[in-house]
Biopython code that builds the backbone (N, CA, C, O; Angstrom):
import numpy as np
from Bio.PDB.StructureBuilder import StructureBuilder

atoms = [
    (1, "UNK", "N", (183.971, -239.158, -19.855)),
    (1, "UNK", "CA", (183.105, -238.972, -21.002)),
    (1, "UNK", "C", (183.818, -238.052, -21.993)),
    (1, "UNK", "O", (184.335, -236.988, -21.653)),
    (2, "UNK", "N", (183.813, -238.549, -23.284)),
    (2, "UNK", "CA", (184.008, -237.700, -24.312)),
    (2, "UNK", "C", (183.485, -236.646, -25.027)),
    (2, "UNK", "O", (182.323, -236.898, -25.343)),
    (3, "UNK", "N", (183.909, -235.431, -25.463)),
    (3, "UNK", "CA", (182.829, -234.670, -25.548)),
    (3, "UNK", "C", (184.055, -234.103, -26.901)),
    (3, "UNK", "O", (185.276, -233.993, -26.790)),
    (4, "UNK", "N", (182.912, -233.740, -28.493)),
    (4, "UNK", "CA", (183.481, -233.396, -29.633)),
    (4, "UNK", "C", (182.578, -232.612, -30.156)),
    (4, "UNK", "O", (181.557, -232.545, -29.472)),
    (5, "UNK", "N", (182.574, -231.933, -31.210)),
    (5, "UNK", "CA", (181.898, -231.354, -31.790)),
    (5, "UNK", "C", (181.330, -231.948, -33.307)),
    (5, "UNK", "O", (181.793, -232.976, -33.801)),
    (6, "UNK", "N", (180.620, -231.408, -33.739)),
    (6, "UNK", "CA", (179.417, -232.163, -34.819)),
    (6, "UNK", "C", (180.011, -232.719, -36.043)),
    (6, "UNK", "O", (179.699, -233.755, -36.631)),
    (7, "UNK", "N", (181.123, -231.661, -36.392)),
    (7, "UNK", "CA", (181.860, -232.127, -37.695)),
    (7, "UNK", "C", (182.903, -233.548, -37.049)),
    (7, "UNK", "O", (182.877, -234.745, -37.337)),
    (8, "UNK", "N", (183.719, -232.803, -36.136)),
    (8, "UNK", "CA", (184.375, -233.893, -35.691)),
    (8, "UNK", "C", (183.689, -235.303, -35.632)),
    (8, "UNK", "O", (184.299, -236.283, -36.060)),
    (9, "UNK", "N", (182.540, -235.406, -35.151)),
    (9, "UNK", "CA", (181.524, -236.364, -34.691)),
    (9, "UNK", "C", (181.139, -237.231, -36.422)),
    (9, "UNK", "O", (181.113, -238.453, -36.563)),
    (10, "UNK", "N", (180.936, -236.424, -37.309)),
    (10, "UNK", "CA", (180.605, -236.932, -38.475)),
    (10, "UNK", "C", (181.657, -237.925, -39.083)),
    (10, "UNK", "O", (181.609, -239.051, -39.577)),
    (11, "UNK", "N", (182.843, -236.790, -38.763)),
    (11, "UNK", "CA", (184.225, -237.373, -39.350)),
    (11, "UNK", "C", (184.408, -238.977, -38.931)),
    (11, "UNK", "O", (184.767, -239.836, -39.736)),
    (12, "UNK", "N", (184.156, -239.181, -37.797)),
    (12, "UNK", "CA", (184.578, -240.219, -36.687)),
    (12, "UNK", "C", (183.451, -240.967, -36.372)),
    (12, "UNK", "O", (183.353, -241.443, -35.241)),
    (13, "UNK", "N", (182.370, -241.182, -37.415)),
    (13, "UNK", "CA", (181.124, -241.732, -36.874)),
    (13, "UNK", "C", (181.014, -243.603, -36.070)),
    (13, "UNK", "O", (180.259, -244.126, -35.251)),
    (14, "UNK", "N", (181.954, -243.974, -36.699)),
    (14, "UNK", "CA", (182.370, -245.457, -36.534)),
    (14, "UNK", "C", (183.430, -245.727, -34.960)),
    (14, "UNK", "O", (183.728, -246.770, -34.377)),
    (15, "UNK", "N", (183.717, -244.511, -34.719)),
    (15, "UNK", "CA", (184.596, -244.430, -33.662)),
    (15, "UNK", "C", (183.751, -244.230, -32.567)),
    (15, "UNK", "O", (184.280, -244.533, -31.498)),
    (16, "UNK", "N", (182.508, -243.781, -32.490)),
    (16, "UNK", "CA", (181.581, -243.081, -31.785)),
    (16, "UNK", "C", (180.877, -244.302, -31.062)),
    (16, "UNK", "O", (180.729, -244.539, -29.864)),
    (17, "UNK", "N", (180.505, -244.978, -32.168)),
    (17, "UNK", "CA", (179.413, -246.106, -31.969)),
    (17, "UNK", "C", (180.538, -247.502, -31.477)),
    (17, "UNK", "O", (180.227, -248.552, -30.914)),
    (18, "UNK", "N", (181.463, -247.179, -31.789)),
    (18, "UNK", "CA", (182.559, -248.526, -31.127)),
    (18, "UNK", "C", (182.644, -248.073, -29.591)),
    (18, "UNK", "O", (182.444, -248.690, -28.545)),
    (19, "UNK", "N", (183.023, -246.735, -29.873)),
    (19, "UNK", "CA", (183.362, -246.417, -27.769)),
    (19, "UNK", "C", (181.687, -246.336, -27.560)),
    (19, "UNK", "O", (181.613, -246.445, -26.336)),
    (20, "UNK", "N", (180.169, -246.195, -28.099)),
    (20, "UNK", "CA", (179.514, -246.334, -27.203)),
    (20, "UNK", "C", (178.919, -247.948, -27.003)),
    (20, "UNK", "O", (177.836, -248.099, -26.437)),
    (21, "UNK", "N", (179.619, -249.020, -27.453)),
    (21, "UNK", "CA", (179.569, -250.276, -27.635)),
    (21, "UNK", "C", (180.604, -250.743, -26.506)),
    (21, "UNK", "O", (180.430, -251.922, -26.195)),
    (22, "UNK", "N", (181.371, -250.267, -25.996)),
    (22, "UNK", "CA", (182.515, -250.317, -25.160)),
    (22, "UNK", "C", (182.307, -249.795, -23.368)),
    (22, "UNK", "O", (182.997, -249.953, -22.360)),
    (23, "UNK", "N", (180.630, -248.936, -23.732)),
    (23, "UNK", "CA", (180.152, -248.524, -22.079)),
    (23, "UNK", "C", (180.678, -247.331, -22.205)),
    (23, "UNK", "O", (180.838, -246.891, -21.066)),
    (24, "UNK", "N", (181.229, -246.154, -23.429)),
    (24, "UNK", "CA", (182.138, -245.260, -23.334)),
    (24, "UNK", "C", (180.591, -243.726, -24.429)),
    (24, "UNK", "O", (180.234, -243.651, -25.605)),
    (25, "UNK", "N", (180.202, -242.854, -23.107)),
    (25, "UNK", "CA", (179.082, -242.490, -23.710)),
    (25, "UNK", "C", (180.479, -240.716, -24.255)),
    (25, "UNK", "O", (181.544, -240.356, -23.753)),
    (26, "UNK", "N", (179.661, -240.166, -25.407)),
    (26, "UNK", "CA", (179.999, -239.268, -25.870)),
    (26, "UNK", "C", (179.207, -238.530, -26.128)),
    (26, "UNK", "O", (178.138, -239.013, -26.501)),
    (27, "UNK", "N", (179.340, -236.872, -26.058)),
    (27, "UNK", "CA", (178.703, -235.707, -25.935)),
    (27, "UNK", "C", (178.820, -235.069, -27.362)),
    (27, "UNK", "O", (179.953, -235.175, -27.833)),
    (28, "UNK", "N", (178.170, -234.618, -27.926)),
    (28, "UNK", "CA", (178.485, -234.069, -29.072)),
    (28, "UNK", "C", (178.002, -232.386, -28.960)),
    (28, "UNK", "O", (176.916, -231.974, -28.553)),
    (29, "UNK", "N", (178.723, -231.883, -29.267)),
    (29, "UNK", "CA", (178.495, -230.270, -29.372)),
    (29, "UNK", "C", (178.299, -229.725, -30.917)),
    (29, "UNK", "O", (178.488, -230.157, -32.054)),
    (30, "UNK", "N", (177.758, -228.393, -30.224)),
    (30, "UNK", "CA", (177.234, -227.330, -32.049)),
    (30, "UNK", "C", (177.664, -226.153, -31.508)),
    (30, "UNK", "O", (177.417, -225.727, -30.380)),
    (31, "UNK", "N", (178.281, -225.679, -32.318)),
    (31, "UNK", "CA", (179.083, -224.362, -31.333)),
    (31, "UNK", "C", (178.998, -223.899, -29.898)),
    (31, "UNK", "O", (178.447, -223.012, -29.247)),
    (32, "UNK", "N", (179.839, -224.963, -29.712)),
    (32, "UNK", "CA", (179.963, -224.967, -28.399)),
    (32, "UNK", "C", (179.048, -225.350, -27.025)),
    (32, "UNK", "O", (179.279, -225.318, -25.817)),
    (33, "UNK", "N", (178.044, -225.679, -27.746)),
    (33, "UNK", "CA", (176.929, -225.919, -26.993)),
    (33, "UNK", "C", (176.616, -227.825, -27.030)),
    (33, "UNK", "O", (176.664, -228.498, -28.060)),
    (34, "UNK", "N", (176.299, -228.384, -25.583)),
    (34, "UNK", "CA", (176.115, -229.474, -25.712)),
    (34, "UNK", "C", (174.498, -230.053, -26.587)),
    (34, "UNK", "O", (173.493, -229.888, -25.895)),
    (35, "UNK", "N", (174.279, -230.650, -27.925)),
    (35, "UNK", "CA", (173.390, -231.283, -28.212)),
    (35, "UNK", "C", (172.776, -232.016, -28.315)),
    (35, "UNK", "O", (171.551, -232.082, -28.423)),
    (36, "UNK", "N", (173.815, -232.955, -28.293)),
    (36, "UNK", "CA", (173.271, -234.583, -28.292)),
    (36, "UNK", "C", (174.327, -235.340, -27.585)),
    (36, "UNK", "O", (175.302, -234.725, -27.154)),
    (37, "UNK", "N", (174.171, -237.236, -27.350)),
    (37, "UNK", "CA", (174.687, -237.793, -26.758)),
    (37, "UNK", "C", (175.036, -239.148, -27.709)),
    (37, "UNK", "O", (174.443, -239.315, -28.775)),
    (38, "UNK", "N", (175.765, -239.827, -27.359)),
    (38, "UNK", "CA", (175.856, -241.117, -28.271)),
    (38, "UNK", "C", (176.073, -242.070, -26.983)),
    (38, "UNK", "O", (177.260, -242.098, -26.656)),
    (39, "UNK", "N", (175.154, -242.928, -26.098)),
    (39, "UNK", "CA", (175.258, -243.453, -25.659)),
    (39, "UNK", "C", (175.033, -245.362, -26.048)),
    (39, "UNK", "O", (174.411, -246.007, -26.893)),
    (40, "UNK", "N", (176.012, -245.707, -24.787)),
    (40, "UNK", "CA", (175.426, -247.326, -24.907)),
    (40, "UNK", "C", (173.888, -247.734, -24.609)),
    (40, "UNK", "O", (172.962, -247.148, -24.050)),
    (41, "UNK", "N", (174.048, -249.210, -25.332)),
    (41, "UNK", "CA", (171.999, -249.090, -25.662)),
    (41, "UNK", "C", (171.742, -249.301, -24.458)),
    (41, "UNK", "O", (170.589, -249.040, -24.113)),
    (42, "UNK", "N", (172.557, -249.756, -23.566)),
    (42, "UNK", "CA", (171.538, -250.254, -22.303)),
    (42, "UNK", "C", (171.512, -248.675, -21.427)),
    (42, "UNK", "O", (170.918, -248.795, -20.356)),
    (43, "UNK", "N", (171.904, -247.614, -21.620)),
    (43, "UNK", "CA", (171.618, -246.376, -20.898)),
    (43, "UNK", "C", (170.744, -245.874, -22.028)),
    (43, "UNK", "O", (169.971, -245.141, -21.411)),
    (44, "UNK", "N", (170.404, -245.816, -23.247)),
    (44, "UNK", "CA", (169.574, -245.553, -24.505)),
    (44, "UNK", "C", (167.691, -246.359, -23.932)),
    (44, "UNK", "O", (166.569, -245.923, -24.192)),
    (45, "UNK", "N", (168.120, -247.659, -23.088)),
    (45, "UNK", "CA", (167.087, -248.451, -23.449)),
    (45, "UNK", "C", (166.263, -248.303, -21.873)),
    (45, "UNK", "O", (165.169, -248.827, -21.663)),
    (46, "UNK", "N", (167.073, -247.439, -20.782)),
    (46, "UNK", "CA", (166.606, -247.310, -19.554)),
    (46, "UNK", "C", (165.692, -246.113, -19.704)),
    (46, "UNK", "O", (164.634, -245.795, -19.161)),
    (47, "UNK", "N", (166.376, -245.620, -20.526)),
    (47, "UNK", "CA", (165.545, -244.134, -20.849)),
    (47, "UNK", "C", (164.844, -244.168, -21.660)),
    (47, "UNK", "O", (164.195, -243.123, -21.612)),
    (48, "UNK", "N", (164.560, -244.713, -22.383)),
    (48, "UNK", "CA", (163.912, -245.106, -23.527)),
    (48, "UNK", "C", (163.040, -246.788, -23.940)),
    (48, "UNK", "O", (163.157, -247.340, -25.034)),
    (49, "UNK", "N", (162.482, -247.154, -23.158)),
    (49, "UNK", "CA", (161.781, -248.474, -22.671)),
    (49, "UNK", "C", (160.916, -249.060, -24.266)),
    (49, "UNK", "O", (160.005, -248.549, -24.917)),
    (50, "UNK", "N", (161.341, -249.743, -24.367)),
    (50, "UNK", "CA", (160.686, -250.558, -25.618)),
    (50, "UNK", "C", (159.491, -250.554, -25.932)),
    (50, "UNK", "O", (159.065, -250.534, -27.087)),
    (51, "UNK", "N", (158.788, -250.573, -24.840)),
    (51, "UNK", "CA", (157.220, -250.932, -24.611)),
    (51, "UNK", "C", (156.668, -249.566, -24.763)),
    (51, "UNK", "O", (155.606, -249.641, -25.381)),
    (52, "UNK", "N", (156.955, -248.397, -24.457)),
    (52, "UNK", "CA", (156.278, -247.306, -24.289)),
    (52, "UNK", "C", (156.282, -246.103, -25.309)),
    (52, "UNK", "O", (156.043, -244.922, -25.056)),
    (53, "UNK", "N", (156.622, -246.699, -26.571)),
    (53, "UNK", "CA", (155.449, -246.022, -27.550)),
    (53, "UNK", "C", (154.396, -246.342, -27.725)),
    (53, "UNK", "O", (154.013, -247.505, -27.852)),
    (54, "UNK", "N", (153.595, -245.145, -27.770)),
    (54, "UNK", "CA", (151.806, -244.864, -27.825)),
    (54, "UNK", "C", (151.908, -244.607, -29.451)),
    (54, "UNK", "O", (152.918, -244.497, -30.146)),
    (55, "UNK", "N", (150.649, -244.554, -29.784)),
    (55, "UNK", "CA", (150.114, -243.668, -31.018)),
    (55, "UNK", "C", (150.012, -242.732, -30.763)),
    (55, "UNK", "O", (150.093, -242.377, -29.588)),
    (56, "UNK", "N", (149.814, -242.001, -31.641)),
    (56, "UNK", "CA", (149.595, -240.384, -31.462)),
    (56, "UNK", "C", (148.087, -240.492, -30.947)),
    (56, "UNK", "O", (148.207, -239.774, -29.953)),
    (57, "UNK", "N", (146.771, -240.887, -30.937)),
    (57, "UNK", "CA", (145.950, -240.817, -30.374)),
    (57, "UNK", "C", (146.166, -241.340, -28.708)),
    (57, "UNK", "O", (145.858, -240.529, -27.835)),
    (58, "UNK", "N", (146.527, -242.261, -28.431)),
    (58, "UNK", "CA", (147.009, -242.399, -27.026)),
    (58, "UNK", "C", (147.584, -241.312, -26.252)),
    (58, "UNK", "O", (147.228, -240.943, -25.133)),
    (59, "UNK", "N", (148.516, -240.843, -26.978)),
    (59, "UNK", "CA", (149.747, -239.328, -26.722)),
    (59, "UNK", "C", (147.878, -238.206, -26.512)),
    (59, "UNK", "O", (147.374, -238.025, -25.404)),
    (60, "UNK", "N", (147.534, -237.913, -27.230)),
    (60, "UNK", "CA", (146.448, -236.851, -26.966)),
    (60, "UNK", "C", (145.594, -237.270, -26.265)),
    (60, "UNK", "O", (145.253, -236.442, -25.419)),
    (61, "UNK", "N", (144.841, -238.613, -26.202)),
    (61, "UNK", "CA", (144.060, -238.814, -24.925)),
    (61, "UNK", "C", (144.556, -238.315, -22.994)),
    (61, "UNK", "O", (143.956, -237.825, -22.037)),
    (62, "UNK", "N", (145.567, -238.673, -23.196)),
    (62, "UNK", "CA", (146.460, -238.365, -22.203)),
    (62, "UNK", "C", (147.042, -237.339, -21.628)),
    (62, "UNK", "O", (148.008, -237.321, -20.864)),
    (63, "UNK", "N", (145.970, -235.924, -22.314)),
    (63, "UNK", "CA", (145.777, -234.233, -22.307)),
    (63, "UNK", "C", (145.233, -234.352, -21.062)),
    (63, "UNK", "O", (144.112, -234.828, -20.882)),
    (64, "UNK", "N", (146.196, -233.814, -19.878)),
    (64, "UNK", "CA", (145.106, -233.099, -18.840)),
    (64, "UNK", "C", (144.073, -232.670, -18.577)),
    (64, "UNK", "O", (143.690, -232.855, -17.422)),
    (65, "UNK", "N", (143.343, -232.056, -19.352)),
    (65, "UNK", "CA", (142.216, -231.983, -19.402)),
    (65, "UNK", "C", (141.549, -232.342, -20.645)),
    (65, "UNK", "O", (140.837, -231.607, -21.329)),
    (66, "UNK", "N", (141.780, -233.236, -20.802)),
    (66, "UNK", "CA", (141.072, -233.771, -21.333)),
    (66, "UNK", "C", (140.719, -233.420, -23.148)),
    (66, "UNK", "O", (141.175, -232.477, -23.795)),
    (67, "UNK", "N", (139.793, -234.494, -23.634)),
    (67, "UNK", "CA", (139.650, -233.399, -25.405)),
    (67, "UNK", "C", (138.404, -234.052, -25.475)),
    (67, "UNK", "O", (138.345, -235.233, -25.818)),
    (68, "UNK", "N", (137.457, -233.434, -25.200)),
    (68, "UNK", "CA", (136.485, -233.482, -26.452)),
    (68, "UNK", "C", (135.812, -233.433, -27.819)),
    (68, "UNK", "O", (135.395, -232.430, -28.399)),
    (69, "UNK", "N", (135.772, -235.157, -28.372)),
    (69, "UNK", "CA", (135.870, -234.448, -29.844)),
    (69, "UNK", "C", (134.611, -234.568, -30.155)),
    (69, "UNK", "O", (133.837, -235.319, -29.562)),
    (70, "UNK", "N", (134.225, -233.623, -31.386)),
    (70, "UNK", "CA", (133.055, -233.317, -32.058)),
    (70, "UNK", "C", (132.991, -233.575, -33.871)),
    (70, "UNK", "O", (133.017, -232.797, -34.825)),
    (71, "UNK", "N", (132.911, -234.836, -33.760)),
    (71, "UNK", "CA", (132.704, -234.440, -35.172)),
    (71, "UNK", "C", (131.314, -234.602, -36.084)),
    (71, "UNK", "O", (130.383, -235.363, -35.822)),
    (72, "UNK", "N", (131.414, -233.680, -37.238)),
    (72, "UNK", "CA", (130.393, -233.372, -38.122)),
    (72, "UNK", "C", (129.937, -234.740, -38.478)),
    (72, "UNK", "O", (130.944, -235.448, -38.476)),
    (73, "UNK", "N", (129.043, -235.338, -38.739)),
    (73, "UNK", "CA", (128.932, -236.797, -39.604)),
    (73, "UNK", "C", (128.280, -236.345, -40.728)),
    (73, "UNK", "O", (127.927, -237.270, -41.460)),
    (74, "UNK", "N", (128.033, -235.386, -41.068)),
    (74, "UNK", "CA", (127.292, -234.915, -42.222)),
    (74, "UNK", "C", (129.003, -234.933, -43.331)),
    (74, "UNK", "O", (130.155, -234.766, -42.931)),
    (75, "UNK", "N", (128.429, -235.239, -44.960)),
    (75, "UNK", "CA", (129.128, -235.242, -45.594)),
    (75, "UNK", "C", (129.798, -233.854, -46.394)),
    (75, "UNK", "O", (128.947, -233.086, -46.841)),
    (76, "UNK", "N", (130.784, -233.590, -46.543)),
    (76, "UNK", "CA", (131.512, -232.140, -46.748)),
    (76, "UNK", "C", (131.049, -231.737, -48.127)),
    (76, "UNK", "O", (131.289, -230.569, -48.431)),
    (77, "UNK", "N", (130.387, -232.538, -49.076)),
    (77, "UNK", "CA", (129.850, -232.090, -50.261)),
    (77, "UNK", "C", (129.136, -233.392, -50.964)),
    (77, "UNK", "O", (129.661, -234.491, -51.143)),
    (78, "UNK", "N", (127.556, -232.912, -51.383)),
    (78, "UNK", "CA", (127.307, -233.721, -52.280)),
    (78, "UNK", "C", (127.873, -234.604, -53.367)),
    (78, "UNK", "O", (128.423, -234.085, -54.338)),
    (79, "UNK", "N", (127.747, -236.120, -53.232)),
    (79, "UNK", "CA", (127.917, -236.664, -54.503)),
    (79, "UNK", "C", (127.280, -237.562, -55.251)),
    (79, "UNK", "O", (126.877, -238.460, -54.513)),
    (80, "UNK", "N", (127.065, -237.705, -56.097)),
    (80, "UNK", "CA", (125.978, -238.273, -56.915)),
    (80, "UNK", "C", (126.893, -239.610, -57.734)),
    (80, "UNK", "O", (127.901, -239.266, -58.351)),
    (81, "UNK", "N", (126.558, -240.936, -57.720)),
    (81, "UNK", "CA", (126.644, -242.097, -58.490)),
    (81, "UNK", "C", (125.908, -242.701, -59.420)),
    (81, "UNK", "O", (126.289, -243.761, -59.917)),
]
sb = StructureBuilder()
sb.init_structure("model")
sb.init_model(0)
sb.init_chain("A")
sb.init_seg("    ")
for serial, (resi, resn, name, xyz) in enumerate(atoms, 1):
    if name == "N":
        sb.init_residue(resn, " ", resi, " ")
    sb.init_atom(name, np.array(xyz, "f"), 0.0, 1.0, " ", f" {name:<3s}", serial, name[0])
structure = sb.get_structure()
């Protein structure tokens, strides 16, 4: 595995996405620290499953304990037509 840093990574963006098209995953660093990855899609797509984005209401139903919501049905200010 290859491992570069962010500018380098910018510089070379076409080089990145060819070796991760090639099965060839790369590490990208920020001073010195590992941040991100540029992997091939089929290790992108194991981890990341097509099917399993929610909505954001799905994402909060799915609170451990749960949410009870309450809302007002009364209107927030008179209006006249």
């Amino acid at each position: 595995m290859r491992t570069m840093q962010v500018r380098e990574a910018k510089a070379s963006l076409s080089a990145l996405v060819e070796a991760a098209a090639n099965g060839e995953p790369t590490t990208i660093t920020k001073h010195g620290k590992p941040t991100a990855m540029v992997v091939p899609i089929e290790q992108g797509r194991k981890l990341y499953p097509q099917g399993s984005q929610k909505d954001f209401v799905d994402f909060l139903l799915q609170y451990p304990g749960g949410i009870e919501l309450e809302r007002n049905q009364s209107p927030s200010r008179e209006v006249e037509f």
